[in-house]
PASEBA-1860 file (N, C-alpha, C; in nm, 3 decimals):
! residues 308
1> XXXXXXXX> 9.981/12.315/8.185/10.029/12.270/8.315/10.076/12.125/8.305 ~ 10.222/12.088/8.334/10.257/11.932/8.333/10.192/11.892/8.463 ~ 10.270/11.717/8.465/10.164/11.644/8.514/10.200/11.663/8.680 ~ 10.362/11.687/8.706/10.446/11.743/8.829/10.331/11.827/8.874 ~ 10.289/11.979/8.842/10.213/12.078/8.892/10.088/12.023/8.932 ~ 10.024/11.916/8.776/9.931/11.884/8.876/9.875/11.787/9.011 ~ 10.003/11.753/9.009/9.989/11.618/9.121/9.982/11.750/9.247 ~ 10.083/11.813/9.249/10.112/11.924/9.377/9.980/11.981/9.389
9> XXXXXXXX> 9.905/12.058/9.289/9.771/12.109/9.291/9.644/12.004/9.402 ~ 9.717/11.882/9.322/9.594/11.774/9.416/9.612/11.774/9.549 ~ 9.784/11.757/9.562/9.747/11.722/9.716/9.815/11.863/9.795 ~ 9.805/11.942/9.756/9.796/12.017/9.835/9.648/12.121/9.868 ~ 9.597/12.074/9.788/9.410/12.092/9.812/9.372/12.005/9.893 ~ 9.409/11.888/9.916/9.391/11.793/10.010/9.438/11.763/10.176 ~ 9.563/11.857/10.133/9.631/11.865/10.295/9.595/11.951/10.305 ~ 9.464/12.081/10.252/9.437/12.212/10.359/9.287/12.126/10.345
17> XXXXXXXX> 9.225/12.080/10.224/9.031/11.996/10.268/9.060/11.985/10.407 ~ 9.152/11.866/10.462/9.164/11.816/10.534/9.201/11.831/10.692 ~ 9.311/11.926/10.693/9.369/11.985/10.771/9.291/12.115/10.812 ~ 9.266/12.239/10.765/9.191/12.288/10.756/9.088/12.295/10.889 ~ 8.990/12.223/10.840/8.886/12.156/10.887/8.890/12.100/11.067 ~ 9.007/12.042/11.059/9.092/11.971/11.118/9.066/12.053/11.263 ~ 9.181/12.123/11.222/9.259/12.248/11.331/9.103/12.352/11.389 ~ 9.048/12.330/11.285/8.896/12.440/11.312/8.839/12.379/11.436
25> XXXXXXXX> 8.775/12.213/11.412/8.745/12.119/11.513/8.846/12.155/11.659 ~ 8.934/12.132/11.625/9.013/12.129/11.784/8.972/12.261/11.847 ~ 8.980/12.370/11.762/8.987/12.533/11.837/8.799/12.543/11.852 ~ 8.723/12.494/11.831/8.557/12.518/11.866/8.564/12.392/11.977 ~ 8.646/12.237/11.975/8.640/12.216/12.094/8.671/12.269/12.246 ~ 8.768/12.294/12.202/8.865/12.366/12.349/8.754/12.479/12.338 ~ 8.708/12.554/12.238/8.618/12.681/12.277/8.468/12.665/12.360 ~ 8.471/12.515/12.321/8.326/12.442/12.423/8.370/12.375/12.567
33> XXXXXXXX> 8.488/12.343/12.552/8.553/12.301/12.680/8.526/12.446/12.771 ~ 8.611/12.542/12.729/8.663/12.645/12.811/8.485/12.753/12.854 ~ 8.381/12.674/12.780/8.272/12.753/12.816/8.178/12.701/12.911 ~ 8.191/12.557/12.889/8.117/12.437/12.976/8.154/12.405/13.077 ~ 8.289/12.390/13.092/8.368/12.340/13.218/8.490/12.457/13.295 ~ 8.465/12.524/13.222/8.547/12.688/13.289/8.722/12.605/13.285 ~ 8.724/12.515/13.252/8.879/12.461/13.307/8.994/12.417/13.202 ~ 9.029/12.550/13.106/9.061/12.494/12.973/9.247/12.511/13.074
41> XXXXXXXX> 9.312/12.414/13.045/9.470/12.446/13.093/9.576/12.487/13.031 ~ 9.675/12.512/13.074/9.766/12.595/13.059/9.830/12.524/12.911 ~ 9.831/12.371/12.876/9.877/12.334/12.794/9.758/12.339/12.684 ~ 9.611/12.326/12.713/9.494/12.369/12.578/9.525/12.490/12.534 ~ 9.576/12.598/12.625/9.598/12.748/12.569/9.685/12.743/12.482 ~ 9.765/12.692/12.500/9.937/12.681/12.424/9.861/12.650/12.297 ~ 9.823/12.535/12.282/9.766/12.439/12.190/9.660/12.504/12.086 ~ 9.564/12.554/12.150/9.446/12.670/12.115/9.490/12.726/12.012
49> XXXXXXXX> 9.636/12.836/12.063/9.666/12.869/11.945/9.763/12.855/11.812 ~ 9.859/12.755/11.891/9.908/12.622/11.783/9.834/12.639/11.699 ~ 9.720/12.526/11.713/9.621/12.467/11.604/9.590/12.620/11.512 ~ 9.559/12.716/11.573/9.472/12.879/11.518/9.608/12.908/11.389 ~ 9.730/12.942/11.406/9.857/12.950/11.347/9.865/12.840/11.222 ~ 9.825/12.714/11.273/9.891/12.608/11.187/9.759/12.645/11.043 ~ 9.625/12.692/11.147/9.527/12.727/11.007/9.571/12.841/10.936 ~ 9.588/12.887/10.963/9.639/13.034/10.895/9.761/12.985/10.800
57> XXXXXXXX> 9.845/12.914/10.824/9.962/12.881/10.751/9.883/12.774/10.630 ~ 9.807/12.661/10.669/9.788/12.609/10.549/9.635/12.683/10.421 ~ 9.592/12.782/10.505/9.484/12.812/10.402/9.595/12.982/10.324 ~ 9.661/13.010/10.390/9.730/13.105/10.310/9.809/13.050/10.244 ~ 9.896/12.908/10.259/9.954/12.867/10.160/9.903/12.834/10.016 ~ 9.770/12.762/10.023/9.696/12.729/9.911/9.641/12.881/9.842 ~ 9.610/12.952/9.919/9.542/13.073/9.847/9.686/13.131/9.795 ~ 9.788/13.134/9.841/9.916/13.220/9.754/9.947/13.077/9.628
65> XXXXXXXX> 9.977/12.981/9.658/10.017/12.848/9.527/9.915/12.881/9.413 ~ 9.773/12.826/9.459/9.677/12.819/9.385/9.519/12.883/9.367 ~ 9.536/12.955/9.491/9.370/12.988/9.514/9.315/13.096/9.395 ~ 9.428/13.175/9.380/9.404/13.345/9.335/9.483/13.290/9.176 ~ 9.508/13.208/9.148/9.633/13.159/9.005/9.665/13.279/8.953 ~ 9.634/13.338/8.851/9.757/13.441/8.796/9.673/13.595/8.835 ~ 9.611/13.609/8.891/9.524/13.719/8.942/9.627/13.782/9.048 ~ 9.741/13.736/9.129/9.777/13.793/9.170/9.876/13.923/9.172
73> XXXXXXXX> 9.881/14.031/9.259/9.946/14.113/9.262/10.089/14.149/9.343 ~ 10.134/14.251/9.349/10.238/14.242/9.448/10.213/14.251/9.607 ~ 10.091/14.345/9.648/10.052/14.317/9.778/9.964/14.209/9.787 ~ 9.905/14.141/9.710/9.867/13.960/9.771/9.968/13.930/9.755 ~ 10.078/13.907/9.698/10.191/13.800/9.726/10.198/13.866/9.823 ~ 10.274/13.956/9.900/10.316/13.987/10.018/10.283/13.942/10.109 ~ 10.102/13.977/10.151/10.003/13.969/10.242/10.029/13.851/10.297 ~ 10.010/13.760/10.175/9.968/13.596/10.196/10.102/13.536/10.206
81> XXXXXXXX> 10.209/13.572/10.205/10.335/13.510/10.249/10.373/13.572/10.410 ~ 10.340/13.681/10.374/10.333/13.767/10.525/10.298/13.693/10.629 ~ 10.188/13.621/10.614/10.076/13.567/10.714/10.172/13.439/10.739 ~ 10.150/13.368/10.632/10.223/13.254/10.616/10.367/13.243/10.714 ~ 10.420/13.313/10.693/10.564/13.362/10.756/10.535/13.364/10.903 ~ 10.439/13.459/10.984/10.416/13.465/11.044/10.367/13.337/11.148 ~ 10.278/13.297/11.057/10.233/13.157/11.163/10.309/13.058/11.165 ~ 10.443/13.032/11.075/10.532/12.950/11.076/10.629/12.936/11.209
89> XXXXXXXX> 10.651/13.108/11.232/10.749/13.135/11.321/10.647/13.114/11.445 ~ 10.529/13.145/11.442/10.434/13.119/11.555/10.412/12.969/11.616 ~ 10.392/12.889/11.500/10.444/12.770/11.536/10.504/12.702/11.593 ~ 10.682/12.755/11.590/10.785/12.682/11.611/10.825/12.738/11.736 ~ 10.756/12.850/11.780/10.709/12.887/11.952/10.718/12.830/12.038 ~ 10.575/12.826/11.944/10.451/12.764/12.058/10.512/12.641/12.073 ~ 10.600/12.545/11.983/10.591/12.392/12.013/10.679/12.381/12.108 ~ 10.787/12.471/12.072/10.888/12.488/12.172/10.867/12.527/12.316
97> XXXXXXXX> 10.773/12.620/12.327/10.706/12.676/12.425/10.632/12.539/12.535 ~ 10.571/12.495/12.460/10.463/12.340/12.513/10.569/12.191/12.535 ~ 10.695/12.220/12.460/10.817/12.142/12.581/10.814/12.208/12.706 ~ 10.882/12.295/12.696/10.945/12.403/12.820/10.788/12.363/12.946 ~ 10.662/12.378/12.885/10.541/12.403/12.988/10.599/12.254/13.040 ~ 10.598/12.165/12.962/10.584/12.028/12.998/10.706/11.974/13.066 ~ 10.814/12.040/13.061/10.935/12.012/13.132/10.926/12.014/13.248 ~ 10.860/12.165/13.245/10.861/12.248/13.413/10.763/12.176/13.506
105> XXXXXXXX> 10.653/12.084/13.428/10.534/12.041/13.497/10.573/11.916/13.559 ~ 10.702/11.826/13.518/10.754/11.731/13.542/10.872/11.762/13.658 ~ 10.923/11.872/13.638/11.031/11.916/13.776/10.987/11.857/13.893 ~ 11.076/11.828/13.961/11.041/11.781/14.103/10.967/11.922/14.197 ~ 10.894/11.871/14.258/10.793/11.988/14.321/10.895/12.063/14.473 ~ 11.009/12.082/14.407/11.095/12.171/14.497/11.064/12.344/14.515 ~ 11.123/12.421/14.607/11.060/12.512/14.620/11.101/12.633/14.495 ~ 11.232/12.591/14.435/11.278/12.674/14.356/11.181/12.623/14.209
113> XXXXXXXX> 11.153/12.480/14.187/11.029/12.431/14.098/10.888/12.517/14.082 ~ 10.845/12.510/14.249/10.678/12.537/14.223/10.696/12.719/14.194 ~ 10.825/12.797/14.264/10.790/12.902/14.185/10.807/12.917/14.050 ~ 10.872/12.892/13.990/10.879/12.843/13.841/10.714/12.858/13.788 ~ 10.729/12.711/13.852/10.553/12.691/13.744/10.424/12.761/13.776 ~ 10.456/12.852/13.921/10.393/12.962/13.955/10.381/13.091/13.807 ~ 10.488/13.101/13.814/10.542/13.183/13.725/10.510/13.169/13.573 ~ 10.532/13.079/13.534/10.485/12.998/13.437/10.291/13.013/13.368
121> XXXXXXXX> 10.242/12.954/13.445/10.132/12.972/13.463/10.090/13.154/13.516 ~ 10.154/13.253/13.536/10.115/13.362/13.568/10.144/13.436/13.420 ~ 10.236/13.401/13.334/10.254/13.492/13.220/10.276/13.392/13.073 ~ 10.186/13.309/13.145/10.181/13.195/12.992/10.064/13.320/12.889 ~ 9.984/13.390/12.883/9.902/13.467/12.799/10.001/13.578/12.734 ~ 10.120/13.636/12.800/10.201/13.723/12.799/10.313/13.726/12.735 ~ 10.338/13.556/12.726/10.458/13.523/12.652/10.386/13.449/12.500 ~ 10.286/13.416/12.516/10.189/13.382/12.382/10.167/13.475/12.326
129> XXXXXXXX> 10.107/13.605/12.376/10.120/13.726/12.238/10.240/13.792/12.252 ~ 10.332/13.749/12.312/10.453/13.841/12.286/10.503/13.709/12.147 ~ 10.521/13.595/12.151/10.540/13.524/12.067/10.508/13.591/11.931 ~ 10.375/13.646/11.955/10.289/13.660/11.762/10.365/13.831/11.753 ~ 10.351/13.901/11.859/10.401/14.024/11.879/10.570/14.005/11.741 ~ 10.651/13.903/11.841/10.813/13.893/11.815/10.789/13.860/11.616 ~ 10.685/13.794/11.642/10.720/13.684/11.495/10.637/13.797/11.373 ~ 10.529/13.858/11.411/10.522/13.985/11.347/10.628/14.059/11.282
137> XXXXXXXX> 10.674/14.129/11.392/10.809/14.230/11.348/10.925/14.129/11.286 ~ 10.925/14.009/11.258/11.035/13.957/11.229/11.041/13.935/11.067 ~ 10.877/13.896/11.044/10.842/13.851/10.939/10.850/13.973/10.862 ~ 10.846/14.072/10.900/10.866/14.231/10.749/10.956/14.230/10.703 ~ 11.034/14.174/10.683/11.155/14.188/10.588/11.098/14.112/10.484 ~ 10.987/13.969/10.490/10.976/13.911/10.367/10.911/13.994/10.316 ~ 10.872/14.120/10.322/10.788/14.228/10.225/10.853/14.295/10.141 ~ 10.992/14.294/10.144/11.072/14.375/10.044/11.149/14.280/9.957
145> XXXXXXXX> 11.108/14.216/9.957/11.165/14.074/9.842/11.059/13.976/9.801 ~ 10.937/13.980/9.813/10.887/13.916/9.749/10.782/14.011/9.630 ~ 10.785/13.943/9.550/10.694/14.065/9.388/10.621/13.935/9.309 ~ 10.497/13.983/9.276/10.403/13.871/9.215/10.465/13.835/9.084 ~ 10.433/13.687/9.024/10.490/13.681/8.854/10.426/13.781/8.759 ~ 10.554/13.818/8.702/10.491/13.876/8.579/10.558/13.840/8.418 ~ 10.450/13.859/8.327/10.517/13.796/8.222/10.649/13.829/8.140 ~ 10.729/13.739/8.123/10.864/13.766/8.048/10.949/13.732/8.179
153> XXXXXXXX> 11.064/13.721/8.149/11.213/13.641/8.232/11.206/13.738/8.314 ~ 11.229/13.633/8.463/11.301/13.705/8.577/11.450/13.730/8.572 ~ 11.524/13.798/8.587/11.607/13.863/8.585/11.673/13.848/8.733 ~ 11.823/13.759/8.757/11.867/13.744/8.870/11.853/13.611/8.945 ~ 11.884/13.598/9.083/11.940/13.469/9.134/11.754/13.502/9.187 ~ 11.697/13.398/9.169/11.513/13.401/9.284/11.487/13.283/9.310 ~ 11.403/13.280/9.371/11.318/13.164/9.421/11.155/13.147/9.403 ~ 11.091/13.058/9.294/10.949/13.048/9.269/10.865/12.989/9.361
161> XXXXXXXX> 10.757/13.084/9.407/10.688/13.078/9.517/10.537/13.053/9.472 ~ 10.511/12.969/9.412/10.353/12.947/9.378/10.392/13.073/9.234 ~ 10.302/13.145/9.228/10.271/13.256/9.130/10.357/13.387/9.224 ~ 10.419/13.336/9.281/10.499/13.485/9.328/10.652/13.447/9.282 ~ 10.735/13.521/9.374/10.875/13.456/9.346/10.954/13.576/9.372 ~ 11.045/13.527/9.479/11.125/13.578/9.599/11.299/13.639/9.554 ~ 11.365/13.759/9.504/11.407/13.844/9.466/11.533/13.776/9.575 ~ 11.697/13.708/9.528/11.746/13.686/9.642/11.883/13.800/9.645
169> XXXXXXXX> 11.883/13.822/9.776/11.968/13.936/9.821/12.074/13.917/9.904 ~ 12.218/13.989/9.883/12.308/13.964/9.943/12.370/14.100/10.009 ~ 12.305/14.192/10.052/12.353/14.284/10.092/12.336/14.278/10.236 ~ 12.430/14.353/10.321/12.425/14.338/10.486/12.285/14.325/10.525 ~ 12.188/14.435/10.462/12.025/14.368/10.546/11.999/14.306/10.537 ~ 11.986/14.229/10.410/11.958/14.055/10.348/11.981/13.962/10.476 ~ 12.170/13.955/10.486/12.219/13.890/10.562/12.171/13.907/10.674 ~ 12.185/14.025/10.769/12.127/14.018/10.922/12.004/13.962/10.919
177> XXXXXXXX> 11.876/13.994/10.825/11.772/13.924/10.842/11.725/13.756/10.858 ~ 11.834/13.740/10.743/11.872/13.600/10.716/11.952/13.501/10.840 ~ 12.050/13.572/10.920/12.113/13.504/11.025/11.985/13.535/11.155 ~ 11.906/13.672/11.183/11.826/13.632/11.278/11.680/13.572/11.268 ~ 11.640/13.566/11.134/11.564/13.429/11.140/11.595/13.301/11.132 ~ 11.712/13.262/11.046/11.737/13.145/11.085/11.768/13.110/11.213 ~ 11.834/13.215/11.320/11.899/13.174/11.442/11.738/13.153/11.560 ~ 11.657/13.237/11.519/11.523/13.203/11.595/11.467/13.092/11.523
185> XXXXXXXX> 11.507/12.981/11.424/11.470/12.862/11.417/11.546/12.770/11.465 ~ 11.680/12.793/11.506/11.781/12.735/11.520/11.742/12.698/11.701 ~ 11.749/12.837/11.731/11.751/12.836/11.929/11.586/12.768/11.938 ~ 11.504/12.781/11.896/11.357/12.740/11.952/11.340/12.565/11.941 ~ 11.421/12.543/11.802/11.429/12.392/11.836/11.541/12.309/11.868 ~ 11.617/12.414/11.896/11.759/12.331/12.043/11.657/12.339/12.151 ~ 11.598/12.437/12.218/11.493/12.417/12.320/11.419/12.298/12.349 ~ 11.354/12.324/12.238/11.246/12.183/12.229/11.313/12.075/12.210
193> XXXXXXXX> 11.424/12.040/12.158/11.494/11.942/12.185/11.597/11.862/12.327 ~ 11.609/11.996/12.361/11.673/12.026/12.505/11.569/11.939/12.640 ~ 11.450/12.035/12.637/11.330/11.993/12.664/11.269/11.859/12.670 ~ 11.280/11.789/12.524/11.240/11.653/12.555/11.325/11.555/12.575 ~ 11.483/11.589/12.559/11.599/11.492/12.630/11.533/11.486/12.775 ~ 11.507/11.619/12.845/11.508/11.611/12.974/11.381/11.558/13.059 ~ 11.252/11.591/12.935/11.118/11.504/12.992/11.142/11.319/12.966 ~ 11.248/11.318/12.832/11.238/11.126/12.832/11.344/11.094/12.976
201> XXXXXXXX> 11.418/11.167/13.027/11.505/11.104/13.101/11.402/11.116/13.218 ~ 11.288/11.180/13.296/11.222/11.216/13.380/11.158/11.083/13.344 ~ 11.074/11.074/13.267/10.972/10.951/13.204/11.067/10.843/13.265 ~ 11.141/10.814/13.243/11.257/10.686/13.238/11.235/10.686/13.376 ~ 11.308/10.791/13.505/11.309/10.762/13.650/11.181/10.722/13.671 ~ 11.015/10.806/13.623/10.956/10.727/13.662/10.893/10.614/13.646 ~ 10.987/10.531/13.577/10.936/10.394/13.530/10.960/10.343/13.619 ~ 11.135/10.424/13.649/11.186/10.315/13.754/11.119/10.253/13.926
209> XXXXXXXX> 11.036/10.396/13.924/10.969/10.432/14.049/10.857/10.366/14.071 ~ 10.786/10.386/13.980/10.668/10.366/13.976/10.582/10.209/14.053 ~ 10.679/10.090/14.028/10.667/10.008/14.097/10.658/10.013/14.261 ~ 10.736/10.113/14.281/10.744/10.144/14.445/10.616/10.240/14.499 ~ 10.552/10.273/14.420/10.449/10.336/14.441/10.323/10.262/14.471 ~ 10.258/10.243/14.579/10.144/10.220/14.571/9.998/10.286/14.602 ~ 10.025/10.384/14.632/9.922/10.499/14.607/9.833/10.495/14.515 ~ 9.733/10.449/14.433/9.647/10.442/14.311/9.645/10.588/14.270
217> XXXXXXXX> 9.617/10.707/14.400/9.601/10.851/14.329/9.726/10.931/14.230 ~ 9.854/10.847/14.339/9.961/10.886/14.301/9.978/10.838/14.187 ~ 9.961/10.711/14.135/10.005/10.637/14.004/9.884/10.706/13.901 ~ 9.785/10.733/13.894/9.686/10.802/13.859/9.747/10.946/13.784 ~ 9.791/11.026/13.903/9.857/11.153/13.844/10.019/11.136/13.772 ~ 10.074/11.015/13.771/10.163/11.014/13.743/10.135/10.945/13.619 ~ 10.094/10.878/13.552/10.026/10.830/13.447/9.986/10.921/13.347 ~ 9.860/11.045/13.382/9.844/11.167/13.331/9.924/11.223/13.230
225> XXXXXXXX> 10.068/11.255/13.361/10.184/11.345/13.368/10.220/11.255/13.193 ~ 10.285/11.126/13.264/10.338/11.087/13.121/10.239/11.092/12.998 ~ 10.159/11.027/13.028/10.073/11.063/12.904/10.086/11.208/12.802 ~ 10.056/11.297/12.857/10.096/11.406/12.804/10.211/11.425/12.785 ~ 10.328/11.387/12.868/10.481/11.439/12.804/10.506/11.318/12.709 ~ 10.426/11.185/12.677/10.481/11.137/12.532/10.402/11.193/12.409 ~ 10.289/11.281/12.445/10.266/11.336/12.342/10.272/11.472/12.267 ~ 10.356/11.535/12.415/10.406/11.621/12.387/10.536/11.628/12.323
233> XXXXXXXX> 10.632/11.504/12.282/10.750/11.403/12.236/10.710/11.405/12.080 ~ 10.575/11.351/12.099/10.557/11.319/11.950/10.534/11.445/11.865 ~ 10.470/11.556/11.946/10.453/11.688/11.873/10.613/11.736/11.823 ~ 10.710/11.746/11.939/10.836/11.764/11.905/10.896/11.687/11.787 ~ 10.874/11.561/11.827/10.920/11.487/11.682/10.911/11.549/11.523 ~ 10.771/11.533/11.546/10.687/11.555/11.408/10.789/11.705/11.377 ~ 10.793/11.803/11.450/10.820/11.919/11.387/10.986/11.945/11.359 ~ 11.028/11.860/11.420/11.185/11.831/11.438/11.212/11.756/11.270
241> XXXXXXXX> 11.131/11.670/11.240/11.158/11.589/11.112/11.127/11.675/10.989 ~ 10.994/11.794/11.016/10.951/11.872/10.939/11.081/11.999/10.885 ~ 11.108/11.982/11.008/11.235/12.113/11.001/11.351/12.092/10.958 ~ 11.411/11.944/10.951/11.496/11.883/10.927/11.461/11.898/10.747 ~ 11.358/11.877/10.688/11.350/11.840/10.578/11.377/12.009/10.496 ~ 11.295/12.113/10.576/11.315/12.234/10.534/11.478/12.279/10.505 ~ 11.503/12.242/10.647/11.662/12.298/10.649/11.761/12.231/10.490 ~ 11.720/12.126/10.470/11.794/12.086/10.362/11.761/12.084/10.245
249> XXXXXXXX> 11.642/12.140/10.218/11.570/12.211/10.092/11.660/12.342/10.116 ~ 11.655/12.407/10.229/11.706/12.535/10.197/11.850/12.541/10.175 ~ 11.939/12.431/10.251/12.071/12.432/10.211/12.107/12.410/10.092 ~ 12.032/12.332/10.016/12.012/12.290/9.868/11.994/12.403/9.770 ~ 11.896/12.499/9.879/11.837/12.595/9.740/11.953/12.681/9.732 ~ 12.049/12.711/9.823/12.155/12.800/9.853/12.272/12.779/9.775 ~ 12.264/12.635/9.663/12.356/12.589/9.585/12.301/12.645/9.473 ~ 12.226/12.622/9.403/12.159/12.665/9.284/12.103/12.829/9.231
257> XXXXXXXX> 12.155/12.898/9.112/12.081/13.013/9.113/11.958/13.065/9.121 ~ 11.887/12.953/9.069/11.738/12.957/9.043/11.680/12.814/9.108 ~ 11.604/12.856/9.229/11.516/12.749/9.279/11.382/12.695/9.184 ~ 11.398/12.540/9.174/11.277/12.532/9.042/11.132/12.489/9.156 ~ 11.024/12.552/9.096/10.945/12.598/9.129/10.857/12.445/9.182 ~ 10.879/12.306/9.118/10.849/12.222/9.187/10.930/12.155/9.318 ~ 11.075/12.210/9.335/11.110/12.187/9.468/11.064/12.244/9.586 ~ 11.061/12.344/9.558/10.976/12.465/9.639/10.814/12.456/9.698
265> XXXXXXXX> 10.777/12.375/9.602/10.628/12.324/9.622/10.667/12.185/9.734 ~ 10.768/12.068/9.729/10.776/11.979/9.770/10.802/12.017/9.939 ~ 10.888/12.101/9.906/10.981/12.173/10.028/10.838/12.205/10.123 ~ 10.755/12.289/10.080/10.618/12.367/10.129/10.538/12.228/10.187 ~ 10.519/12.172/10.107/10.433/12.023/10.128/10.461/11.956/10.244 ~ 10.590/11.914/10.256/10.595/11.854/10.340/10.652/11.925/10.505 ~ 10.661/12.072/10.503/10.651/12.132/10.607/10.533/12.166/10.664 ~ 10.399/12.131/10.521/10.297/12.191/10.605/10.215/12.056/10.676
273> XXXXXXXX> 10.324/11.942/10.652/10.212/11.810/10.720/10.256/11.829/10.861 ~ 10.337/11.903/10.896/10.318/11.945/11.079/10.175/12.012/11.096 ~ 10.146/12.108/11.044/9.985/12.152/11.059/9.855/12.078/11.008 ~ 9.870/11.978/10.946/9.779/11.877/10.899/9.762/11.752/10.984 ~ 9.896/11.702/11.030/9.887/11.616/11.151/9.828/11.606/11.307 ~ 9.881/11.760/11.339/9.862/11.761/11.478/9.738/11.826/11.508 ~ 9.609/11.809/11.462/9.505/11.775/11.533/9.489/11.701/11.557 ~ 9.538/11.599/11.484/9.519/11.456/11.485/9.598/11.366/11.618
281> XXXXXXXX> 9.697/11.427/11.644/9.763/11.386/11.730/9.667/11.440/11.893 ~ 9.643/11.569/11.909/9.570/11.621/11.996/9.466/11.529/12.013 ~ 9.363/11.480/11.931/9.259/11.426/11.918/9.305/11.293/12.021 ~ 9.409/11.255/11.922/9.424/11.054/11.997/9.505/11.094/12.180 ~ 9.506/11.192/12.232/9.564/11.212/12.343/9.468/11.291/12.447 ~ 9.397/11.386/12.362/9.319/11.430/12.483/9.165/11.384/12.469 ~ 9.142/11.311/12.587/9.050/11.253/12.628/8.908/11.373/12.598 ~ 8.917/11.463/12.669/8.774/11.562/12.631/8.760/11.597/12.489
289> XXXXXXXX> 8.908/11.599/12.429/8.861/11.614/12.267/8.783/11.532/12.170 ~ 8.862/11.424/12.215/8.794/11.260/12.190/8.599/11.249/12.174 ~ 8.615/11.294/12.332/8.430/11.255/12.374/8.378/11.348/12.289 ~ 8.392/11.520/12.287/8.303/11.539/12.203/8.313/11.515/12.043 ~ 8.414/11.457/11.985/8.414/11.403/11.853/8.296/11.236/11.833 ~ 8.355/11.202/11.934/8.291/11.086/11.963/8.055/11.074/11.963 ~ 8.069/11.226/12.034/7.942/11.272/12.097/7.876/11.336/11.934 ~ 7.995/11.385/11.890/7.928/11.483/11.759/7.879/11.348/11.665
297> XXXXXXXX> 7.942/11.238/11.654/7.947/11.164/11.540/7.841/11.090/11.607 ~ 7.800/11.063/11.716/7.682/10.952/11.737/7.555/11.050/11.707 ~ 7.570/11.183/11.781/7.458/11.290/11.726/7.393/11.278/11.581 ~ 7.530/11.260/11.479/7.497/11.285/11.391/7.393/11.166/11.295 ~ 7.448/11.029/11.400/7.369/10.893/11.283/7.267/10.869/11.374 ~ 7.213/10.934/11.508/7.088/10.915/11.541/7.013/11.076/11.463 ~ 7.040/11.153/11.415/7.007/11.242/11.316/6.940/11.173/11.162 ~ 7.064/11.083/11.087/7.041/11.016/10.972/6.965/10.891/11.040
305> XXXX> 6.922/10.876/11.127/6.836/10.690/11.200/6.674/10.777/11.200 ~ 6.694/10.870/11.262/6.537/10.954/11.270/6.501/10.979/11.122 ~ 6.583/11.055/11.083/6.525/11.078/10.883/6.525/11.002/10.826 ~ 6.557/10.893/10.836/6.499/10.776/10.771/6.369/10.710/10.836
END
C-alpha cells in the first residue's frame, strides 16, 4: 500500500470516528427532546433524519473503501453502495426540503401563506418518506454496474470504488439513468438555492424593520426566525460547496478512461465532510441541543470528581 492510500485510510477513519458518533448524538438528542418535552418541530424532524442518512452514508462508505478490504463480494459492493447512494440522494432532499420549510416559515402571514404552512406542516412526514421512498427506486440502477475487484485487469472504460469498481456504460439505459439522477441533483439544489436567495432577501427587510419595532415579543420571535434561517444558509452553503466539488470530479472523471482510484477517494472525502460537519453546525444553533451536551459533559466530571 503507498503512502497516497494510506493517508486516505487515516482520514477517512477519522471523518466516520468522528462524525459517526456525531450524527448518533444529535438523533438520541432530538429522541430525548421529542420524549421529555412532547415538542420536537417541524424543522428537528427534517433534521432527525438528515443527521440518520448522513450516518448511513459515512459508515457505509468506510465499510465499502476499507472495512471488509479484499473480502468483498459482488452483493457487498452493491449493498454498501446501494445504501450509500441512497442516503446521498436522501440528503440532498432533505436539505433542500429544510430551505423550502424555512422559506415558507418566513412568508408574510397572508392568507394564501398560512395555508401553505398549514399544509406544510400537515404532510411534512409524507413528503419525508416519500423522499427515501423516490431515492430508493432511483438508486437501483447502481446495482447493475457495480462488481467487486477481482484479480487480473479490468477490462473497459470503469471507475475504482474502494475494492469495488463501477463498469461505465453508454447505452440508452445508462444514459436515461444518468440524465435523471443527475437532473434530481441538479433541480433539488436550484431549490435550495432559490430558497435561500429568497430567505437572505427576507433577513435583509427585516433588518430594515426591525428598528421600527418595539414590541420585545415581536423582536424576540423575529430574532428566532433569523437565527434559524442563517443557519439554515449555512447548511445550504456547506452542501452547495460539497456539490460543487463533486460535480467537477465528475466532469473530470468524464474526460479520462479510467478513473484513478485515489481521485475517487478525494472526490468521496470531501463530499462526505457535509455529513461530518453538520452536527456540528446543529449543535452551535440549537439551543436544547447545546444544554443537553452541555448537561451530559458536567454529568460526566462530577462522575470522574466522585471517583476520585
Amino acid at each position: 500500500m503507498d503512502l497516497s492510500s494510506t493517508v486516505m485510510i487515516i482520514l477517512f477513519l477519522l471523518q466516520t470516528s468522528i462524525g459517526a458518533p456525531a450524527n448518533i448524538f444529535i438523533l438520541m438528542a432530538y429522541a430525548h427532546i421529542n420524549q421529555t418535552e412532547k415538542n420536537l418541530k417541524p424543522a428537528d424532524t427534517i433534521l432527525c433524519h438528515l443527521v440518520f442518512a448522513n450516518m448511513l452514508g459515512l459508515i457505509t462508505r468506510v465499510m465499502s473503501d476499507f472495512g471488509l478490504n479484499h473480502n468483498h463480494n459482488d452483493i457487498s459492493c452493491k449493498l454498501l453502495f446501494y445504501i450509500y447512494r441512497i442516503s446521498r440522494g436522501v440528503c440532498i432532499c432533505l436539505t433542500s426540503f429544510l430551505s423550502v420549510h424555512q422559506a415558507i416559515t418566513l412568508a408574510p402571514s397572508t392568507s394564501q401563506w398560512l395555508s401553505l404552512k398549514s399544509r406544510t406542516k400537515k404532510y411534512l412526514i409524507p413528503c419525508i418518506i416519500g423522499f427515501w421512498l423516490f431515492n430508493i427506486l432511483l438508486s437501483v440502477y447502481i446495482l447493475r454496474v457495480l462488481y467487486a475487484q477481482r484479480n487480473g485487469t479490468i477490462s473497459g472504460p470503469h471507475s475504482k470504488l474502494g475494492f469495488c469498481y463501477s463498469k461505465s456504460s453508454f447505452s440508452s439505459l445508462a444514459l436515461f439513468f444518468n440524465i435523471i439522477m443527475n437532473g434530481h441533483d441538479v433541480f433539488f439544489v436550484g431549490l435550495m438555492l432559490s430558497c435561500s436567495v429568497y430567505i437572505l432577501y427576507v433577513l435583509k427587510k427585516h433588518r430594515d424593520q426591525v428598528q421600527y419595532i418595539r414590541s420585545t415579543k415581536q423582536n424576540s420571535k423575529m430574532m428566532a426566525e433569523r437565527t434559524a434561517a442563517k443557519n439554515v444558509i449555512t447548511l445550504v452553503s456547506l452542501y452547495v460547496f460539497c456539490f460543487g466539488v463533486d460535480i467537477g470530479f465528475i466532469v473530470y472523471s468524464g474526460t479520462v478512461p479510467i478513473v484513478p482510484l485515489l481521485l475517487a477517494q478525494i472526490r468521496v472525502f470531501v463530499t462526505s465532510c457535509y455529513a461530518l460537519l453538520t452536527p456540528f453546525i446543529i449543535i452551535s444553533f440549537n439551543k436544547r441541543i447545546y444544554r443537553r451536551l452541555k448537561y451530559s459533559h458536567n454529568e460526566e466530571s462530577v462522575k470522574h470528581v466522585n471517583a476520585n
